[in-house]
N, C-alpha and C positions, 0 to 999 in steps of 0.2 A: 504494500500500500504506500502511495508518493506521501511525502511529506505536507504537501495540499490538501490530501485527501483527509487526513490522521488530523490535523489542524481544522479543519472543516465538521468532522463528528464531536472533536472538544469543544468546539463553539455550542452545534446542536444540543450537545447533552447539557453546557452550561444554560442556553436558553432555558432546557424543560426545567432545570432543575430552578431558576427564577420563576419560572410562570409557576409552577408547584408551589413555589414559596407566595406567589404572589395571590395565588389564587387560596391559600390555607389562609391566610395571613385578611384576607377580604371577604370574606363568607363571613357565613352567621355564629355566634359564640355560641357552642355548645355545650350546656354544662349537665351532667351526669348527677345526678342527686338521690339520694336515699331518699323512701316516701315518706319519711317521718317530718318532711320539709315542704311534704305539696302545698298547704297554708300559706306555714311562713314563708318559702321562698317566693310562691306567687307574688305576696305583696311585697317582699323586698323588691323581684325587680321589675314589679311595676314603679314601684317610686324609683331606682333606679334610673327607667325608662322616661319620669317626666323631666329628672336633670340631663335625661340624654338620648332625647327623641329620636333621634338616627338609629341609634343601638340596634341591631339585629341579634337576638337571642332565642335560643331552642333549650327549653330544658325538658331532660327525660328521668321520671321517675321509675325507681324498682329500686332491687333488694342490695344495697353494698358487695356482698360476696360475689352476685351475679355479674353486675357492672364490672367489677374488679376483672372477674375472668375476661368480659368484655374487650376491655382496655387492653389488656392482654395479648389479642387474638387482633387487635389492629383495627377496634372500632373509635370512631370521630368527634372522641369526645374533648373540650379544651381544658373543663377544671371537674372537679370531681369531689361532690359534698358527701361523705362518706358516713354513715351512723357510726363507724367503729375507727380510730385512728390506725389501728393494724393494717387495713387494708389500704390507704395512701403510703405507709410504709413499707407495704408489698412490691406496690408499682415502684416507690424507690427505689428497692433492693432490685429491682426486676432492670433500671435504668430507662423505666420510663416518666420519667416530670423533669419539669426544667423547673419547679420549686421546691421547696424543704416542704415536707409532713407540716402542717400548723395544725391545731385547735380550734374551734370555732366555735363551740359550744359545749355542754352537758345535757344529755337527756333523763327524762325520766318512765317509767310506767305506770299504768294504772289498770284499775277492772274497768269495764265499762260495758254498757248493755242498754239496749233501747225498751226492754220488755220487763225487766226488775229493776227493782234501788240498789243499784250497784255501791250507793256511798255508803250503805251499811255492811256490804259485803265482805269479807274476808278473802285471804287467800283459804285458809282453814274450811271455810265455808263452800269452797268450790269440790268438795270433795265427798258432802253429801248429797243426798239422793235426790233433791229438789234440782239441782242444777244438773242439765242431761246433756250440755253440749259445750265447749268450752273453743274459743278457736285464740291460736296461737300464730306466728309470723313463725317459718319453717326453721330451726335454730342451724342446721347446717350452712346456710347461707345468707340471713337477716339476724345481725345485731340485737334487735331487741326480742326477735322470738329465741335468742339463748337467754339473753336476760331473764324472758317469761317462766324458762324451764329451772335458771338458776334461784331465781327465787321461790317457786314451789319445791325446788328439792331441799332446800333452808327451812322451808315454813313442813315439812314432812307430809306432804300429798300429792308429789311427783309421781308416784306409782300408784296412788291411789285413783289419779285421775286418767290413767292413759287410753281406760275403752272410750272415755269421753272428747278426746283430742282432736279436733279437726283445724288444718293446716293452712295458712295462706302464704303464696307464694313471697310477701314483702308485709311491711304491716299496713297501709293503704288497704292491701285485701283483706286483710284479716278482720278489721275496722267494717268493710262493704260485707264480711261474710255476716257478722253480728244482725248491721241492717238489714240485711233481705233477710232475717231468719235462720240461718243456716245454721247458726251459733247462738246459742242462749245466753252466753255472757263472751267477753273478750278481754286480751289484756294487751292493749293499744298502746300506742304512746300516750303522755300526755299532750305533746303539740295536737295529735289530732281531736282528742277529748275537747280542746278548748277552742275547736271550730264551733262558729254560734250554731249550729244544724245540731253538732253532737252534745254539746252544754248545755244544751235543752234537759237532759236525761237526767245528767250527774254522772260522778264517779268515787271510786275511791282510789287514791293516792299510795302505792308499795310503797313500801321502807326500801330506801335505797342501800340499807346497811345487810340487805337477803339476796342481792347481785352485786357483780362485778361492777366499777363506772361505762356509763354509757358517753365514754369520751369519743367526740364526734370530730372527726377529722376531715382537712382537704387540701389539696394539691393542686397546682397547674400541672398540665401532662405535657410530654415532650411537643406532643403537634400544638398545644398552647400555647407554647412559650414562642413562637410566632404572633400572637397577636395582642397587641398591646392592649384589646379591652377584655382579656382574659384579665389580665394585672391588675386593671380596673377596678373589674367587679369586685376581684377577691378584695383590695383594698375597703372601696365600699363597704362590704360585709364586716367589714371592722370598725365603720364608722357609728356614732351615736344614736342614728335612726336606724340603722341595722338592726342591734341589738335592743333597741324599743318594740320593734315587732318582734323577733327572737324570744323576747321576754317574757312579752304579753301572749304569747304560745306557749310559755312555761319551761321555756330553757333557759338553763343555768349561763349563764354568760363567764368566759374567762378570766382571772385579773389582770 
């Protein structure tokens, strides 16, 4: 091959690899979120969106574990709200973010249920014979359904409850499986409890001292760290309206 020619394919390849960059770098920010966030994060970046009307953003809810493999496997996502900080620490170890693991918050759980007074309810409680259906966030790959499992096996009715146990794939489902019925009682986040739809009901609040912390993490990913309103948002999320709605969901905010 002439020297013309060799000099001629390293331009082309330099072109693709600019327009790749140019084209990641000018698309819509996509950000990966745990469902424990459809709430809050909605109205974060709406407000977001009225300081910066242009903003193009896609956020896609489901279970941390799942999204993680995701990311993984070379899906498009830019930052990545995580229910459990292990899993941003994954994708580190893995060499993919172009930012450090942070904190962003603390979660918490709760019973919750559309068809009982869940705020008198126990965990203890969920293990007799009045309560027939119990639904949970799948603990092999959503954060807060091992939490669910960690604290009934604290409170001693992890075995006691298991012909009762019905599964959602993230806790968003698990939450929707309560509503339609499907589940007689649930143990949801609190963010989602304190949507005005589910507040209506009540809840009651676990003792956080019967799980592990629900330290909620997130990361830019390597295809984010091209686009300067990845850095943005994360910044945002750290500012003082951030964490007002954060709050007022019932997460623990960092010091």
């Amino acid at each position: 091959m002439s020297l013309l020619a060799r000099s001629g394919q390293r331009i082309a390849l330099l072109m693709l690899v600019l327009f790749t960059t140019h084209l990641h770098a000018s698309g819509p920010l996509r950000i990966a979120a745990a469902s424990d966030l459809r709430y809050a994060l909605d109205d974060i970046v709406d407000l977001y969106r009225t300081a910066n009307p242009d903003a193009a953003i896609e956020v896609i809810y489901g279970s941390s574990g799942k999204m993680t493999t995701q990311i993984i496997n070379g899906a498009p996502y830019d930052l990545f709200f995580s229910a459990d900080i292990s899993f941003p620490e994954r994708l580190k170890a893995e060499g993919l973010t172009s930012s450090e693991p942070a904190v962003y918050a603390l979660g918490r759980i709760v019973i919750w249920s559309n068809t009982v007074n869940a705020v008198g309810l126990t965990l203890e409680d969920l293990a007799s014979d009045a309560v027939t259906r119990i639904a949970i966030a799948q603990p092999a790959h959503a954060p807060y359904g091992l939490r669910a499992k960690e604290a009934m096996q604290s409170a001693g009715v992890w075995q006691a409850v298991q012909r009762k146990l019905v599964f959602g794939e993230n806790i968003a489902h698990t939450a929707q499986m309560v509503e339609s019925g499907a589940a007689q009682v649930g143990i949801i986040a609190l963010s989602l409890a304190r949507f005005p739809e589910l507040a209506k009901h009540g809840h009651h609040l676990i003792d956080n001292a019967l799980h592990n912390p629900l330290t909620q993490g997130y990361v830019v990913t390597k295809r984010g760290g091209n686009k300067a309103e990845a850095m943005a948002f994360a910044g945002f999320m750290a500012t003082g309206q951030a964490h007002n709605i954060m709050t007022r969901y019932g997460f623990i905010m960092p010091e």
